[in-house]
PLY file of the C-alpha trace (Angstrom):
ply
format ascii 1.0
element vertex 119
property float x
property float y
property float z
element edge 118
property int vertex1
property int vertex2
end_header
-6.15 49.28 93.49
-2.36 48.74 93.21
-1.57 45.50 91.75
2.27 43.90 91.42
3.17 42.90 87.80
5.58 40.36 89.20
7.97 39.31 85.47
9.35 35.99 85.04
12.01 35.13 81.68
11.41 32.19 80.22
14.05 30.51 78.08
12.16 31.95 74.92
12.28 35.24 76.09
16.01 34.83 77.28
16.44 33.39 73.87
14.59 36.69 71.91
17.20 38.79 74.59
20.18 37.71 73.22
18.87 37.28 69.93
17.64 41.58 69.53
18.46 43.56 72.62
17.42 46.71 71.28
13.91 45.83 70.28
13.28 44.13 73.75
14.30 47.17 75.36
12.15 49.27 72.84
8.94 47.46 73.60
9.94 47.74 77.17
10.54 51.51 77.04
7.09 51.97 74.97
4.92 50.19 77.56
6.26 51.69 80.68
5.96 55.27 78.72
2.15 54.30 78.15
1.56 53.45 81.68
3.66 56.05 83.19
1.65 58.90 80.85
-1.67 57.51 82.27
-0.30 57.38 85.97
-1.03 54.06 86.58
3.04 53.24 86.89
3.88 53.66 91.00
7.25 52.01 90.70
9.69 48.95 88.91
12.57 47.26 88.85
14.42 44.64 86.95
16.48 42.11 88.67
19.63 39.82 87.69
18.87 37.42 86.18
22.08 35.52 85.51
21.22 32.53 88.45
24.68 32.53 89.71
23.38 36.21 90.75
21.14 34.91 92.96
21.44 33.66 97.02
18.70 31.61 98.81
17.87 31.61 102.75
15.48 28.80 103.68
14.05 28.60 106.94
12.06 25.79 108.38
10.28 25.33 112.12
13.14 23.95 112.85
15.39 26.70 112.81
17.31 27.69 115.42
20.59 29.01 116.87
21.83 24.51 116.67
20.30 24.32 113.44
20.90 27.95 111.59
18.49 28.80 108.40
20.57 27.33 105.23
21.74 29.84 102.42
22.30 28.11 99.32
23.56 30.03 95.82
21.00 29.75 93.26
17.25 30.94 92.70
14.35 29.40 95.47
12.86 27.57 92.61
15.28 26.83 89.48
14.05 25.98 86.37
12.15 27.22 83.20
11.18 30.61 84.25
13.51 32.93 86.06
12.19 35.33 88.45
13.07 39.04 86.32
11.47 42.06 87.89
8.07 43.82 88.66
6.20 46.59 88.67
3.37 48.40 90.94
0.76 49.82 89.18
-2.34 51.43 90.63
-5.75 50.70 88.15
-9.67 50.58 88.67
-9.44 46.75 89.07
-8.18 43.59 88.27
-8.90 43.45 84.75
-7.34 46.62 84.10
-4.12 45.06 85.52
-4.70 41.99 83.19
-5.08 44.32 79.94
-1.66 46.23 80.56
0.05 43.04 81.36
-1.32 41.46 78.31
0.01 45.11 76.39
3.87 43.93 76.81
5.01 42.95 73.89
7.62 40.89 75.04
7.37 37.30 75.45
8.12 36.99 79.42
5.48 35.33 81.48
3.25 38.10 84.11
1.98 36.97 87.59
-0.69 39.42 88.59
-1.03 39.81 92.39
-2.67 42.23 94.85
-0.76 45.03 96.67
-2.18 44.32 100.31
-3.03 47.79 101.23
-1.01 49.20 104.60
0.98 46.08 104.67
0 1
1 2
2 3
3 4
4 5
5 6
6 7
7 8
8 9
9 10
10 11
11 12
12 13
13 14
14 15
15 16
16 17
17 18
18 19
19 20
20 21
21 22
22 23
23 24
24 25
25 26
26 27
27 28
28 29
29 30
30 31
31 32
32 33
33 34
34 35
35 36
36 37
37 38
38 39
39 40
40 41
41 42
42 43
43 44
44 45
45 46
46 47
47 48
48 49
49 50
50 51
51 52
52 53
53 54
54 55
55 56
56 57
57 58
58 59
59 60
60 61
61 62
62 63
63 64
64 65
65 66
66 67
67 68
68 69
69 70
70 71
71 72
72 73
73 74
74 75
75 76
76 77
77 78
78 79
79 80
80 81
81 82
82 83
83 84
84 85
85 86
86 87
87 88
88 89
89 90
90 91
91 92
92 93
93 94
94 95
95 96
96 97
97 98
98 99
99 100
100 101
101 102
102 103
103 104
104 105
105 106
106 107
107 108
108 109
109 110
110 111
111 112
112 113
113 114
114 115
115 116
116 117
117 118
């Protein structure tokens, strides 16, 4: 099953960032090497995180041509954890996805969802 490992910084992790580059990078490098070796790594990609970086589009029912969609600058949901990047793997199940996420040693936050299949 193929399973997004969808990243989000925290302001811990942001903090260990800027703190020692090189060894967040390192355990990075190291766990995507693991999961690429065992062909479980399909694809992933880290985003900006700097929130000035990011642009917002909201639509409601009540969009229309009168009433456009608003685009605002800034992340959909501001606050503690920023959204940072993700991965597709493709394991045996759900738990397999959990152990690999739980393998990072970094100290972002991992939301494990389900890669709807011919979507």
């Amino acid at each position: 099953m193929k399973y997004a490992l969808v990243i989000f910084e925290t302001d811990e992790s942001r903090h260990r960032i800027r703190t020692d580059r090189a060894a967040h990078r390192a355990a990075y490098e190291t766990w995507i090497g693991k999961i690429a070796a065992a062909g479980k790594l399909i694809s992933g990609d880290a985003l900006d995180t700097d929130s000035a970086s990011a642009t917002t589009v909201r639509k409601t029912t009540e969009t229309t041509e009168a009433a456009p969609a608003t685009v605002t600058d800034g992340p959909a949901h501001p606050g503690e954890e920023t959204l940072g990047g993700w991965f597709i793997i493709d394991v045996a199940d759900r738990a397999e996805a959990v152990e690999l996420a739980k393998e990072l040693g970094t100290l972002e936050t991992i939301e494990i969802r389900p890669v709807l299949q011919g979507a």
